[in-house]
C-alpha angles and dihedrals in degrees: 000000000000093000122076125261120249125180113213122192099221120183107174085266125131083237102068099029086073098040079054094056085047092054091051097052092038084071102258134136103226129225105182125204122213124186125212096199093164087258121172097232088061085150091084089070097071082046084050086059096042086056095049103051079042090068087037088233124196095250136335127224118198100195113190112216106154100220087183091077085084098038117197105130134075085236095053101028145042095283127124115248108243100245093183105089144279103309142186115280130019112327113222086244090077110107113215114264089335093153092046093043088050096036087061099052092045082047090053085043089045091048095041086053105043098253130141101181120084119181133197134181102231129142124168103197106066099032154087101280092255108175096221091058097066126104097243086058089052093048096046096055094048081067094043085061096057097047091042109052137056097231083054095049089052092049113266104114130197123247114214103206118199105169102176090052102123101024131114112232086255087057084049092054097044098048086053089052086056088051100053101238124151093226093191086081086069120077126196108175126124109197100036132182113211113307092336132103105240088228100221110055111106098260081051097053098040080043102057090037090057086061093040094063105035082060082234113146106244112234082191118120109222116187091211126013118274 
């Protein structure tokens, strides 16, 4: 293979569906990482496969680690999902050191395959205040790579990518819609009904608003307005 490797952390989310497509133009093979975490919005990882084979990557791997095994989380664990709204501190669906848990096997996967390129689809403006989201925690693993790792001990260090980093949701949609991506094949809710967005978790609302904003018609089915 003559492009570069990249490995994209693609969950099924708006989010990275777009960083995926980045990597892509931006002239990378892609090998996208799923990850099957017993969540209760599994239905994002059929979204996770329409996207790949969306971006047309190099090869996706789906990895199970049941995360709800430790529970702690209203994605992994019996906890109702907050439906009023974003709101000020962590959220409980935030899943414990989820990115930092997912950005190290993509790191093992990155080092195994000869890639240096890691991408992630955070953004810390239009979200939940999730603390590995944030760009000290980028940054810092971007170190942790290098000390971690024997490509990053001899030299060749790792580059953590997050291109949406400092993006609105708006910003997020629009950039999709340059891209030509048919968003509607994402999904970001948490507490979904059959094949339809609840309309009122957090990802729904930041989602809808994203939309919202960009003045970008959602192809997204809510089963009640956000």
């Amino acid at each position: 293979m003559t492009q570069p490797l990249a490995v994209v952390l693609v969950s099924g989310g708006l989010d990275s569906f777009v960083a995926a497509a980045l990597a892509r133009e931006s002239g990378f093979a892609v090998l996208a990482l799923s990850f099957d975490y017993n969540q209760r919005h599994r239905v994002e990882l059929a979204a996770a496969r329409r996207v790949a084979a969306a971006v047309s990557v190099a090869r996706h791997v789906v990895l199970p680690l049941d995360l709800a095994a430790f529970g702690g989380s209203a994605l992994t664990d019996d906890i109702a999902v907050p439906k009023g709204g974003v709101g000020e501190g962590i959220p409980v669906t935030y899943v414990p050191a989820r990115n930092t848990v997912f950005l190290s096997l993509a790191l093992a996967w990155a080092e195994a395959a000869g890639a240096r390129d890691l991408f992630i689809g955070v953004n810390a403006l239009d979200y939940s205040g999730y603390p590995d989201c944030r760009p000290e925690f980028i940054e810092a693993f971007e170190t942790l790579a290098e000390l971690a790792t024997k490509a990053g001990v001899e030299g060749n260090a790792f580059r953590v990518r997050a291109p949406l980093q400092h993006m609105t949701k708006a910003d997020i949609v629009r950039e999709g819609t340059r891209l030509g991506l048919d968003l509607g094949l994402s999904w970001s809710c948490y507490d979904p009904s059959d094949d339809e967005h609840c309309g009122l978790c957090d990802s729904c609302r930041l989602r809808s608003k994203g939309f919202a904003d960009a003045g970008i018609a959602d192809p997204t089915r809510y089963a009640a307005a956000p």
